[in-house]
N, C-alpha and C positions, 0 to 999 in steps of 0.2 A: 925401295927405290922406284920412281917412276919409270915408266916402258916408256922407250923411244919408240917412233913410227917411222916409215916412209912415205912420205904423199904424195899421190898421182891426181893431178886433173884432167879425166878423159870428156874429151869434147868428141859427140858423139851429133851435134845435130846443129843448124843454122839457119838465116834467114835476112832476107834485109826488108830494112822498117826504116823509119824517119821518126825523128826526136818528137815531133806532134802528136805519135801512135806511143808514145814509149812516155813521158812524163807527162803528170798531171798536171793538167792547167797551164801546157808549155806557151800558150802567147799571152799570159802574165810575165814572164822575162824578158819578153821585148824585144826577141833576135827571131832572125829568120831561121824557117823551118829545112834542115838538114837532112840526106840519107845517115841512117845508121844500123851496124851489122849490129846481131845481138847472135852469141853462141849459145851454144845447149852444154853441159858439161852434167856428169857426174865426179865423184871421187872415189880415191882408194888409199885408206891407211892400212899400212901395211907392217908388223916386226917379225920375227923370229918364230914368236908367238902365235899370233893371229894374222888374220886378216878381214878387215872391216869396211863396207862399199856405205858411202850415204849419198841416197837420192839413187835410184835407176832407171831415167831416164823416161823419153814416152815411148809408147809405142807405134808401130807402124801404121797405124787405122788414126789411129789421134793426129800422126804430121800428117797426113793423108787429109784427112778430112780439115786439118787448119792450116794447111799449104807450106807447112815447114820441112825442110832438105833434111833429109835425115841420112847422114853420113856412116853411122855402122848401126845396126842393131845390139842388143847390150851383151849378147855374149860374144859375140867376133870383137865388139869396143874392147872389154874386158880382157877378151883373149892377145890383144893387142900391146897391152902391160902387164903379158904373162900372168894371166889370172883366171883361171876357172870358176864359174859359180859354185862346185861343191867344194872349193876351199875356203869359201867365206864363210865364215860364224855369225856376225851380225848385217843386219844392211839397215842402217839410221834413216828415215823420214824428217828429213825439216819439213816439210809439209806438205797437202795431199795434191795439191794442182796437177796437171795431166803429164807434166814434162819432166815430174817426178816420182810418177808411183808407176807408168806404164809398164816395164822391164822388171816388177817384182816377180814373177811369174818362171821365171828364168833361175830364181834362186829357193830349190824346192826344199830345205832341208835348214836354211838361215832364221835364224830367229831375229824379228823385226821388232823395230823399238821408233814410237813416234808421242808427242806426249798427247796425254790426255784430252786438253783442250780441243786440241785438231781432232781429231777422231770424232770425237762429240759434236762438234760442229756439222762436221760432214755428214757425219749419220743422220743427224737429227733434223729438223724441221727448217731448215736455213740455208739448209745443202745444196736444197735441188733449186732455190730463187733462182729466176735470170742471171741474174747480176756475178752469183757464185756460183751456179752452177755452170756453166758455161765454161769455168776455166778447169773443169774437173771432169774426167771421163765416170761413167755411171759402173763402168764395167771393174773400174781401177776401184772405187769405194766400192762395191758389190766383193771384190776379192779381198778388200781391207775385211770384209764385215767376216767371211769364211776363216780367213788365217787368225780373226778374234775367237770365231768358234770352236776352231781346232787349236787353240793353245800356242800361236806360233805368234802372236804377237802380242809386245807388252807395252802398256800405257804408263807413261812416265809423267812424273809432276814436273814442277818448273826446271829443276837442275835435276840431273841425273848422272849418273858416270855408266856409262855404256862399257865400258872395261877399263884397267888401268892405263892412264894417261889418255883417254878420249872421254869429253864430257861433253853432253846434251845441254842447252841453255834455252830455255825460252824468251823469248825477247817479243813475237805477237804483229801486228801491224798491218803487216801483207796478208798476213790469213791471222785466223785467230790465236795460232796454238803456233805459227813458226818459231820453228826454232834455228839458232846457229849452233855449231860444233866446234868446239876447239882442241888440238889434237898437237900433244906432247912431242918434241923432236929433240935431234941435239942439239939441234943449231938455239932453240925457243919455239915458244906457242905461233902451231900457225891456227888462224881461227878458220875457218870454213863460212863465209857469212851468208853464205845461197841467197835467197832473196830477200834478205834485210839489207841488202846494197846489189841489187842487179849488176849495176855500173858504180867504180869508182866516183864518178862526178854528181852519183845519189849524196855522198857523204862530203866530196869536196864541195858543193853549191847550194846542199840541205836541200834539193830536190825529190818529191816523191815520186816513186814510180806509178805510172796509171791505175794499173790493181792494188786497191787498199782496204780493208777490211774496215779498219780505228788509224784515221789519219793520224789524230794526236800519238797512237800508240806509233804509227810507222817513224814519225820524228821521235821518240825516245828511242825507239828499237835502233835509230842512228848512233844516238847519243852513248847506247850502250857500247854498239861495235867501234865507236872512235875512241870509248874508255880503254876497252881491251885492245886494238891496234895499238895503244899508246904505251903498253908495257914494253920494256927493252926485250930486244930481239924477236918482238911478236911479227910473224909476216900476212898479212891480210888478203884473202883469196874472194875476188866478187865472185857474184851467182852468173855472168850472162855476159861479160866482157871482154869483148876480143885484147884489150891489153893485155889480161890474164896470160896472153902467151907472147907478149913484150916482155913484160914486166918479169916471168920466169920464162929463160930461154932455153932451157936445160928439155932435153926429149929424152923419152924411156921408151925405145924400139918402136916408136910411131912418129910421122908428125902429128899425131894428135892425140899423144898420148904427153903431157908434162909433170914434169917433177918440179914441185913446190921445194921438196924437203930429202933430203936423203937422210936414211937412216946411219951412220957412219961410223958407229960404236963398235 
């Protein structure tokens, strides 16, 4: 029987930006340029069983230095949806950019799972270019490279199941190796899509977002996540969207803590 979970979206950091800084090639569509909020979030699935964090946020030196409001650090966010770092088992990587690997550090005993590709990427000779380097702290791959050494993290191929009823998907685009997550409930799959849809209106208007690794990949990696949204009762969670807390209005002992999904079994 598959495990149900419970999922939490913790928005843990923010900023405000304008649609020009935020999609690619935004004055090929023809409209004028806009303010627009973009959140920071992690997640938390959670059952009986386990409990599993993907993405832990950046760290305080990282919004520091790129002027982003960082509204809790990841163990008071955590602690916020009743959650402690030594009760989490895994902490999932969709990919290694600064606003997702910062807050690993915080979980000293979790076994990390990011796939292959990413990793490779980051390590290797491509990592530190301008262009990609820039969106990835040195310090955050520097402690990917130690938790390879010391056994605590594991590199996964395209699909993987991080435990029963959470699977790893690579889909590529925005970095090379992102992955999304999709995570078993009662209600149906919600998918987690981080940054293969920043924003909803990435997948409503086939827009990319600014940072793209394999443009062509980022338009499949769409195509993928609108396959999966489209299974019955699947609920689809962007990486960066203030709707995210229209869209689910339900709170778990924060306002910035959301529940996507109750576990209800």
């Amino acid at each position: 029987m598959t495990e149900h979970y419970e999922v939490l979206a913790i928005r843990y950091g923010t900023r405000e930006t304008t649609k020009s800084e935020v999609f690619l090639n935004y004055h090929l569509y023809g409209e004028p340029d806009q303010p627009l909020r973009m959140d920071y979030f992690f997640w938390v699935a959670r059952s009986p069983a386990r409990t599993v964090v993907i993405d832990s946020g950046f760290s305080r030196a990282a919004a520091t230095a790129r002027d982003r409001t960082m509204l809790a650090d990841t163990v008071p966010a955590l602690a916020a949806a009743g959650v402690a770092p030594e009760q989490v088992s895994q902490v999932v990587l969709t990919h290694a950019h600064y606003d997702h690997t910062g807050g690993l550090p915080a979980f000293g005993a979790a076994e990390v799972l990011m796939t292959a590709d990413e990793y490779g990427f980051w390590t290797g000779p491509m990592g530190a270019r301008g262009q990609f380097g820039g969106l990835a702290e040195a310090a955050d791959i520097g402690h990917l490279r130690e938790l390879r050494a010391g056994g605590r993290l594991t590199l996964t191929g395209r699909s993987h199941q991080v435990a029963p009823g959470i699977e790893l998907t690579q889909v590529g685009g925005h970095t090379a190796g992102l992955a999304i997550v999709t995570v078993a409930t009662a209600a149906g799959p919600v998918i987690l899509a981080s940054d293969a849809a920043h924003y909803y209106s990435e997948l409503e208007l086939d827009r990319p977002f600014v940072a793209v690794a394999d443009l062509a990949g980022m338009y499949a990696a769409f195509d993928q996540v609108r396959e999966l949204a489209a299974e019955p009762g699947a609920l689809l969670v962007a990486g960066h969207d203030p709707l995210v807390a229209e869209r689910f209005p339900t709170r778990a002992g924060s306002p910035d803590v959301i529940r996507i999904s109750e576990n209800d079994e």
